[in-house]
Backbone bond lengths (Angstrom), bond angles and torsions (degrees), N, CA, C in turn:
res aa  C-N    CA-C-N  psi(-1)  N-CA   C-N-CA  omega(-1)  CA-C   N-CA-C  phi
1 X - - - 1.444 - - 1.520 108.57 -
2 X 1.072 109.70 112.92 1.575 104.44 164.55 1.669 127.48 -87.66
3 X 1.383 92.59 143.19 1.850 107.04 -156.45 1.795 99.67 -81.43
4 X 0.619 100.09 129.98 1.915 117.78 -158.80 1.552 94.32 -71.23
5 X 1.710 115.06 -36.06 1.415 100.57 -149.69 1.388 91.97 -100.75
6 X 1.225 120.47 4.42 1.822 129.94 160.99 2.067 101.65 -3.64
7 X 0.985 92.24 106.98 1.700 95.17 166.60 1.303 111.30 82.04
8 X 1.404 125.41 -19.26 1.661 129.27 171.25 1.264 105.72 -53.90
9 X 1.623 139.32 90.44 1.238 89.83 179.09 1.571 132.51 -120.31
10 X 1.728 100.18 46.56 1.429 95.15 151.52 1.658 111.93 -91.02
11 X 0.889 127.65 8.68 1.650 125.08 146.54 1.434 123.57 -56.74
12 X 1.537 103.99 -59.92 1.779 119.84 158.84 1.283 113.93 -43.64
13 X 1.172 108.33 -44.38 1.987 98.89 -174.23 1.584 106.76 -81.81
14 X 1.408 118.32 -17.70 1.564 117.32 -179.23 1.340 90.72 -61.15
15 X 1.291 122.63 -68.20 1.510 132.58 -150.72 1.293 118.80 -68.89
16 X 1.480 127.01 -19.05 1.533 154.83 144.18 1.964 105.47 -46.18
17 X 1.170 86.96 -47.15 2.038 77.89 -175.67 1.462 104.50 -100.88
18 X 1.445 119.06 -20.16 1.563 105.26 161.02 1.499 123.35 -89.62
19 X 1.063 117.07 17.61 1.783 126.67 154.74 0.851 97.45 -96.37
20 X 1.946 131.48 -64.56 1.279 119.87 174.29 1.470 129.96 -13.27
21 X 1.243 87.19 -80.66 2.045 104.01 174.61 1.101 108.25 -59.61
22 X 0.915 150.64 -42.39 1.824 139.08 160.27 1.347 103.87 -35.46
23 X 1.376 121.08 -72.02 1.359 111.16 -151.47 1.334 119.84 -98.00
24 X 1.705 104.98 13.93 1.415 125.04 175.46 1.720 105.36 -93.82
25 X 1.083 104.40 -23.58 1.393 100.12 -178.84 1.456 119.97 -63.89
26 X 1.228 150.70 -20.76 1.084 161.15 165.46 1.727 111.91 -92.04
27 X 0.940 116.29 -21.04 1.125 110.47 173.47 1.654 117.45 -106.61
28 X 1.188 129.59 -27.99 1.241 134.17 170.20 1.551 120.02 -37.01
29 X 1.031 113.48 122.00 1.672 123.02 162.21 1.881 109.47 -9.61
30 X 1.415 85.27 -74.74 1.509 102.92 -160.13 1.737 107.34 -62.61
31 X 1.295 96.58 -28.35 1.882 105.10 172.94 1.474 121.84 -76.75
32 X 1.153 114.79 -31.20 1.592 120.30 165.37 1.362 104.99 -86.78
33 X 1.271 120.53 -41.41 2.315 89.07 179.35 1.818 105.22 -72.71
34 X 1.047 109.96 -17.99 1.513 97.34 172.97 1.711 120.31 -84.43
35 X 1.443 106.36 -25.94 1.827 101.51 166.09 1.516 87.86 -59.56
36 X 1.757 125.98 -57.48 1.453 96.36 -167.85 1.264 133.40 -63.23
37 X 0.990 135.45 -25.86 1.786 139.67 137.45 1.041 97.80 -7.49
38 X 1.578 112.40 -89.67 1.852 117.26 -158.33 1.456 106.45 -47.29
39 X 1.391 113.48 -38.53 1.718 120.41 -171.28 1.807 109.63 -68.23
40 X 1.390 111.08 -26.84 0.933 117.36 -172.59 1.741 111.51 -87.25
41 X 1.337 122.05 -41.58 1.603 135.03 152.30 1.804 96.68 -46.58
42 X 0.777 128.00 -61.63 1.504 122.88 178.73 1.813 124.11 -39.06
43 X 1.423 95.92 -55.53 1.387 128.83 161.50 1.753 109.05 -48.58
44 X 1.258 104.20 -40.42 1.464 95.92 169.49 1.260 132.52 -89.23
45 X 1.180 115.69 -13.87 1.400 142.17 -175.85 1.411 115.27 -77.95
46 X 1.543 97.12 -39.81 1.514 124.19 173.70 1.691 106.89 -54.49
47 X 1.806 102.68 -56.17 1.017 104.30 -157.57 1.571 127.80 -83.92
48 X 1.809 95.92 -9.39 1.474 113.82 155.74 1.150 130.16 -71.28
49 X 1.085 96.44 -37.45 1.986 115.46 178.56 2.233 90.60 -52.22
50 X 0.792 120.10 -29.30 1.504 117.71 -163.88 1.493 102.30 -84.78
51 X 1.289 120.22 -11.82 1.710 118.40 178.42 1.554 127.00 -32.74
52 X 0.823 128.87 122.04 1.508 123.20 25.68 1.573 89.91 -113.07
53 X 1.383 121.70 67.50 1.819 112.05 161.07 1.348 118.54 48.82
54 X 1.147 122.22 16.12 1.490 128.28 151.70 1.607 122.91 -144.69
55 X 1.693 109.05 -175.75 2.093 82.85 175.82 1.701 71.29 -128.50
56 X 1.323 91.88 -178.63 1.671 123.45 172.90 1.688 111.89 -129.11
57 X 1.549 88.19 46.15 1.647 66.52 -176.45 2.131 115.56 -107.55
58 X 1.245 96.97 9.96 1.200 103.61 165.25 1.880 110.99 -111.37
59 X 1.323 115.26 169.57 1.861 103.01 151.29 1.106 113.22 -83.23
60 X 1.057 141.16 7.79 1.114 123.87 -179.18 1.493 100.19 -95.03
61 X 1.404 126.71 -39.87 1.642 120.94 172.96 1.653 106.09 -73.55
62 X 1.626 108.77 -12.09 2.209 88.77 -178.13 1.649 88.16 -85.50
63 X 1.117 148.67 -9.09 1.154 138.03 -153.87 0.991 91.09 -106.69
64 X 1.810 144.17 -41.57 1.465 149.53 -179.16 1.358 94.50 -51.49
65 X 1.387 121.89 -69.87 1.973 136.81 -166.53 2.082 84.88 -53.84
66 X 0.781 138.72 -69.93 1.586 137.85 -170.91 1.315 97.17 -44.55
67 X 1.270 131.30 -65.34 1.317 136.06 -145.31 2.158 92.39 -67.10
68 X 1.462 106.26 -48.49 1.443 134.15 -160.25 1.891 81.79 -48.88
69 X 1.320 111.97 -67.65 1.340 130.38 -155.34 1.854 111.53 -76.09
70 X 1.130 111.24 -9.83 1.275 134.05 -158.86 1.722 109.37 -106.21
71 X 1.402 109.18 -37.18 1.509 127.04 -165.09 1.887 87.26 -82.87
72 X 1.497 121.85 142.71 1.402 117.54 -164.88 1.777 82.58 -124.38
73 X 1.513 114.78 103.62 1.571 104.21 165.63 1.623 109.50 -117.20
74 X 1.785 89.90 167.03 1.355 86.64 -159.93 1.882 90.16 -91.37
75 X 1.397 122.80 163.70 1.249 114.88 169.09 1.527 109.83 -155.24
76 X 1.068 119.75 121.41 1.711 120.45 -159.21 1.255 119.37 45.41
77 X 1.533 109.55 39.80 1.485 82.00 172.11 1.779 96.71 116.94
78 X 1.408 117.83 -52.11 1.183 117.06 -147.73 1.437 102.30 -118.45
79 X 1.527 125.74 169.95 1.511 115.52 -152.03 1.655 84.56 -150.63
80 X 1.972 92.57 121.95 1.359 110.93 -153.34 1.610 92.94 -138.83
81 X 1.156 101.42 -169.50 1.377 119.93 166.36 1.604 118.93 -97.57
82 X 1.071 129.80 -166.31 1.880 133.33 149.55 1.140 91.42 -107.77
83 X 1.879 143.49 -13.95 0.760 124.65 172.13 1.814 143.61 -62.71
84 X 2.268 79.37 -27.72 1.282 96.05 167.56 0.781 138.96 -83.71
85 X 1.757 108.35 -21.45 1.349 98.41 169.53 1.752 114.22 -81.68
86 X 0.985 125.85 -41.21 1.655 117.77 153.27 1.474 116.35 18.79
87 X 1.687 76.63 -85.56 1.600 110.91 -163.89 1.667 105.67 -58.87
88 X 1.259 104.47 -48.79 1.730 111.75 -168.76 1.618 101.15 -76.89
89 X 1.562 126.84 -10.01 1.187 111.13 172.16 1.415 129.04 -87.84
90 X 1.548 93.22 -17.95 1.772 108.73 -177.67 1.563 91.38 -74.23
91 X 1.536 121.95 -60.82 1.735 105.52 -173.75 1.117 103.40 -55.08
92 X 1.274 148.41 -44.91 1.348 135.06 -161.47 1.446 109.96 -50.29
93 X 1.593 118.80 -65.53 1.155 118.35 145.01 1.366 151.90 26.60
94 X 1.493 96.16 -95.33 0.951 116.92 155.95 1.840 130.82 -63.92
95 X 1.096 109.92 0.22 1.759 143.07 -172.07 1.669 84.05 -86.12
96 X 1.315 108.22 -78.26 1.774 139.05 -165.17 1.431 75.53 -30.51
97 X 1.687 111.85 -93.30 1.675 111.92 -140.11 1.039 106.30 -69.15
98 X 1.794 135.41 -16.05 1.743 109.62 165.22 1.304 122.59 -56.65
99 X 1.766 110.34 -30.22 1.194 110.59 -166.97 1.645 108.67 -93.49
100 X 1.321 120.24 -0.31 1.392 118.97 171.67 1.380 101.50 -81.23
101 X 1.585 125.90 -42.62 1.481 131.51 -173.25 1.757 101.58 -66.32
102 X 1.075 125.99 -32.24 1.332 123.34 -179.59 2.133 101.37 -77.16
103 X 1.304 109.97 -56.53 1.909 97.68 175.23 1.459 104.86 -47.79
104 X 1.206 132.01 -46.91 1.472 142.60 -167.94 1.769 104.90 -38.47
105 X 0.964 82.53 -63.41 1.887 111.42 -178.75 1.425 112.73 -59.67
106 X 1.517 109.16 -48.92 1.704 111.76 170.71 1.406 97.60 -77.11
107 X 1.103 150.17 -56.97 1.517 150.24 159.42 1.572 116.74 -6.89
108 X 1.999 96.76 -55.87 1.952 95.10 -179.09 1.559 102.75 -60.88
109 X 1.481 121.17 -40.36 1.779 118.77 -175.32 1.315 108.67 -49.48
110 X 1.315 130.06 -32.90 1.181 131.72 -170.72 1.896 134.09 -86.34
111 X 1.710 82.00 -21.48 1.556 114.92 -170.65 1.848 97.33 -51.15
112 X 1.356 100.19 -44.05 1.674 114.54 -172.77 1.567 114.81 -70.21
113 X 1.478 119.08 -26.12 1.243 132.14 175.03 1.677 100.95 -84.13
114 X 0.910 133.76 -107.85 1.651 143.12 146.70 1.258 147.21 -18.16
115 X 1.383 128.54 20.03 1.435 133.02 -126.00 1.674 93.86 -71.97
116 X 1.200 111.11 -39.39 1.825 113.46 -172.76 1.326 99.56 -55.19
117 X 1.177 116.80 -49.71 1.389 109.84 -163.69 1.306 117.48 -68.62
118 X 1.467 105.81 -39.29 1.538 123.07 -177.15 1.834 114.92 -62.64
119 X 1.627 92.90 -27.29 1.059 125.28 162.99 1.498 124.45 -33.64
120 X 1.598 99.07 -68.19 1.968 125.15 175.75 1.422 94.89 -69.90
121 X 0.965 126.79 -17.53 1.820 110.57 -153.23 1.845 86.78 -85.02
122 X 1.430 84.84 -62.48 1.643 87.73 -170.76 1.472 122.38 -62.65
123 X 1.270 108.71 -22.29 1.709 120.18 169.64 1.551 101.13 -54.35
124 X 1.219 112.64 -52.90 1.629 129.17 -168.86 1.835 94.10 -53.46
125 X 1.497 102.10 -70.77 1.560 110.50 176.94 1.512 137.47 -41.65
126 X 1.423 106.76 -29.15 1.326 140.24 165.16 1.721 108.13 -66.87
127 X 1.529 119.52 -53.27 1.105 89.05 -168.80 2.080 101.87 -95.85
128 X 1.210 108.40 2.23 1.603 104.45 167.20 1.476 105.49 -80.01
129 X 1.523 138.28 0.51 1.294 113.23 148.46 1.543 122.40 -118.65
130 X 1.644 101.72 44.25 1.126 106.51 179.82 1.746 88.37 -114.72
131 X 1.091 113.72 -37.22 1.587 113.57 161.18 1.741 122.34 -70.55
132 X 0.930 103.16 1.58 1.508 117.11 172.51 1.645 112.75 -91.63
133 X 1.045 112.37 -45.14 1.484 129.66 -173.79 1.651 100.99 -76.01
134 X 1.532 116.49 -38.28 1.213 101.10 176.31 1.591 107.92 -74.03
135 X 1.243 119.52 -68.27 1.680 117.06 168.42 1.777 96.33 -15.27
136 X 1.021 112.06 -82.18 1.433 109.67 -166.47 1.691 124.21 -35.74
137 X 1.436 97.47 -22.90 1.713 108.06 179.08 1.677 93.36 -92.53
138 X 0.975 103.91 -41.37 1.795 107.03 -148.02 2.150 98.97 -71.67
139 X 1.273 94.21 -38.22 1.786 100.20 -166.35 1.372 95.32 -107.32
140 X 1.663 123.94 -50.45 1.689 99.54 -147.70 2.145 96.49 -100.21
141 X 1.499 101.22 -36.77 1.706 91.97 178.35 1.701 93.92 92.32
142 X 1.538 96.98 38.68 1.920 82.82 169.53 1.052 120.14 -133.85
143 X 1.076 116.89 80.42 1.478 127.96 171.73 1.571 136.41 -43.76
144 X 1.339 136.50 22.90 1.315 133.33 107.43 1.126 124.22 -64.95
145 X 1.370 119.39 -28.67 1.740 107.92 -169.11 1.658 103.78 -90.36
146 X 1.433 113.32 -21.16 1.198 109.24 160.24 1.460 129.14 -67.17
147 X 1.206 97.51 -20.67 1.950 102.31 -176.24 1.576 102.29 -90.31
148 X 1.396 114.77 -36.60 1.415 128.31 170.11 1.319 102.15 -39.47
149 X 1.447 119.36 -67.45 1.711 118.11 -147.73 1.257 89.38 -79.20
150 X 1.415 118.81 -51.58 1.404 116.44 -173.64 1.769 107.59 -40.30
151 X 1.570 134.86 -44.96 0.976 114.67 -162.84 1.606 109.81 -95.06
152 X 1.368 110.75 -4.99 1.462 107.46 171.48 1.494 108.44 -69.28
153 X 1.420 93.19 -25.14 2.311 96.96 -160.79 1.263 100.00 -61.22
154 X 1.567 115.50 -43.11 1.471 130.89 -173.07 1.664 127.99 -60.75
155 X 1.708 94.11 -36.60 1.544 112.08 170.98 1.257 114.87 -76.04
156 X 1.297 97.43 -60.49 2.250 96.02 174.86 1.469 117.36 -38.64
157 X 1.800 114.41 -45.32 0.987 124.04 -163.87 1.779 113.16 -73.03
158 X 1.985 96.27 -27.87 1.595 81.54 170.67 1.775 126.44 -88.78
159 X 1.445 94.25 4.74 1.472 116.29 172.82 1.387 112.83 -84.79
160 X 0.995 89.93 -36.74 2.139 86.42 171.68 1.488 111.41 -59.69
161 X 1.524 95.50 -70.62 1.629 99.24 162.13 1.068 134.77 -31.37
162 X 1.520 139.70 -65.20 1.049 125.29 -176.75 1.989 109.52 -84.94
163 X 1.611 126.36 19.69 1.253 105.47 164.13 1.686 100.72 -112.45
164 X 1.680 109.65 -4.25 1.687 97.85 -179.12 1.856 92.21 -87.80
165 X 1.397 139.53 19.78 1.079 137.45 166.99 1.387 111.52 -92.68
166 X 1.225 123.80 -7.21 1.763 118.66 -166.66 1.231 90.84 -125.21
167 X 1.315 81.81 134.65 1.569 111.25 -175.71 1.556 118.07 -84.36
C-alpha cells in the first residue's frame, strides 16, 4: 500500500508527536509522580482498610486491645490511653499519605516549571519510601506496603532522574 501523505510533511510531524505522546506518557516526569499520587491514595486506602491496626482473632490479642485501652497514661500533661495514642497514630497516618499524594500531584504541575527542583523534592521523597518499605519489612511484615513503597521509591527515583537531566 502506498502511504498517500509520502513527503507531506506536516503529516510526518503529526505522526512524530503522536508516537511521541504515546510513548511519552509512561515515561514522562509529570506521568510517573502522578501514578505515584494514585499509588500513594492506594497506600492509604490500604492502610485504612487495616482498621483498627490490629486483629482480635486470638484472646490473647482481645485482651492486648483491653489491656492497650484500659492502661490510663499520663502524656503531656494529659491522661489518655496507649490506646489512644494507637488509634490517633494510625489516622494520623493515614492523614500523612493523602496529603503527600495530594503535594505529589501539585508537584507534577510544577515539574514543567522547575524540573531540578522538582527534581530534589522527589529524590528526597523517593528515598523516604525507600526507608519506609524497609520499616515496613523490618517492624510490621506487610508485604503490600512493602511492595507498594518499594515501587513508588523506584518511580520517584526515575522521575528525579530524568527532570534533574533537563536543563
Amino acid at each position: 500500500m502506498i502511504n498517500e501523505n509520502f513527503g507531506n510533511p506536516s503529516s510526518l510531524m503529526s505522526e512524530n508527536k503522536s508516537n511521541k505522546s504515546r510513548s511519552g506518557l509512561f515515561t514522562s516526569p509529570v506521568a510517573l509522580i502522578r501514578l505515584c499520587s494514585i499509588l500513594f491514595v492506594g497506600l492509604m486506602i490500604g492502610h485504612m482498610s487495616a482498621y483498627p491496626w490490629t486483629s482480635n482473632n486470638t484472646l490473647k490479642e482481645t485482651q492486648l486491645v483491653g489491656t492497650m485501652k484500659s492502661v490510663d497514661l499520663v502524656f503531656f500533661g494529659e491522661h489518655t490511653s496507649l490506646w489512644d495514642l494507637y488509634f490517633g497514630w494510625g489516622l494520623w497516618v493515614a492523614v500523612l499519605l493523602l496529603t503527600l499524594a495530594i503535594i505529589l500531584w501539585v508537584l507534577s504541575d510544577l515539574a514543567r516549571v522547575s524540573p531540578q527542583r522538582i527534581g530534589t523534592i522527589t529524590g528526597i521523597i523517593s528515598a523516604t519510601c525507600l526507608v519506609g518499605a524497609y520499616f515496613s519489612f523490618r517492624f510490621f511484615h506487610i508485604l503490600p506496603s512493602i511492595i507498594m513503597l518499594s515501587v513508588i521509591s523506584i518511580i520517584l527515583l526515575t522521575a528525579s532522574v530524568r527532570l534533574m537531566r533537563q536543563t
